[in-house]
C-alpha positions in Angstrom: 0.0 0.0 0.0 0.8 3.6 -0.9 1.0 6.4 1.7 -1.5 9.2 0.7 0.1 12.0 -0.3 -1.4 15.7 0.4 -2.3 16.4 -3.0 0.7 17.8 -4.4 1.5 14.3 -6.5 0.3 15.9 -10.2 0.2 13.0 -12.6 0.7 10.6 -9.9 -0.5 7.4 -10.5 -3.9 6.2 -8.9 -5.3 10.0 -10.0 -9.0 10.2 -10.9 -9.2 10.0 -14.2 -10.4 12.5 -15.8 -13.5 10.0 -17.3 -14.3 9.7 -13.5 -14.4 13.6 -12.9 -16.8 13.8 -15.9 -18.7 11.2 -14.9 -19.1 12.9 -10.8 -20.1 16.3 -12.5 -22.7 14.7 -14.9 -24.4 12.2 -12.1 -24.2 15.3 -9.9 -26.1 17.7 -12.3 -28.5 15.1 -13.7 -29.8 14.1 -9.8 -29.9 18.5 -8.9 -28.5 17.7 -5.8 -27.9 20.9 -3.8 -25.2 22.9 -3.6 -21.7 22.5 -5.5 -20.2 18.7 -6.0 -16.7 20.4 -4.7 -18.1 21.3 -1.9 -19.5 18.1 -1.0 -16.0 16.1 -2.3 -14.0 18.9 0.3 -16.1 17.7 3.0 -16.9 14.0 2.4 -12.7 13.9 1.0 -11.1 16.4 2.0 -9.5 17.8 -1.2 -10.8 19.4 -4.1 -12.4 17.2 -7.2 -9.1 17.5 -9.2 -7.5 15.8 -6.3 -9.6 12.5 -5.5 -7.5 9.2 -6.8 -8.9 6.9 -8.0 -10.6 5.0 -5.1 -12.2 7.9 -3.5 -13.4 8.9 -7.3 -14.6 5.3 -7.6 -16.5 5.8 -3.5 -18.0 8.9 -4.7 -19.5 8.0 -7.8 -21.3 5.0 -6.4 -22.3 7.1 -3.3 -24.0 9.3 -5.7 -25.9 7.0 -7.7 -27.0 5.4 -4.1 -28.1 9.2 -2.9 -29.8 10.4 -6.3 -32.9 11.8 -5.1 -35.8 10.1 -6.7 -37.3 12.7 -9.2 
């Protein structure tokens, strides 16, 4: 296992991908959830969007699809 680094890793391996921090923003604007998703990722994370790795992009993707609100 890797120690987590504080963010300052650009490039590093185990990054969200980019397809991952598409796919947060669309769920998150197709469910109208309230508020902003980096909001929600600073306090359910503790970094910004561009920061998740891959396992906490992976966490919060299925959390939102869990929590979309039932329109």
């Amino acid at each position: 296992a890797q120690p987590a680094t504080n963010g300052n890793g650009h490039g590093a391996p185990g990054k969200a991908s980019e397809k991952q921090i598409k796919m947060l923003f669309a769920i998150w604007n197709k469910a109208g959830f309230n508020g902003k998703l980096s909001d929600w990722i600073a306090e359910s994370y503790g970094c910004g969007v561009d920061d998740l790795n891959v396992k906490q992009a992976s966490a919060a993707i299925e959390a939102l699809q869990k929590d979309e609100p039932a329109n």
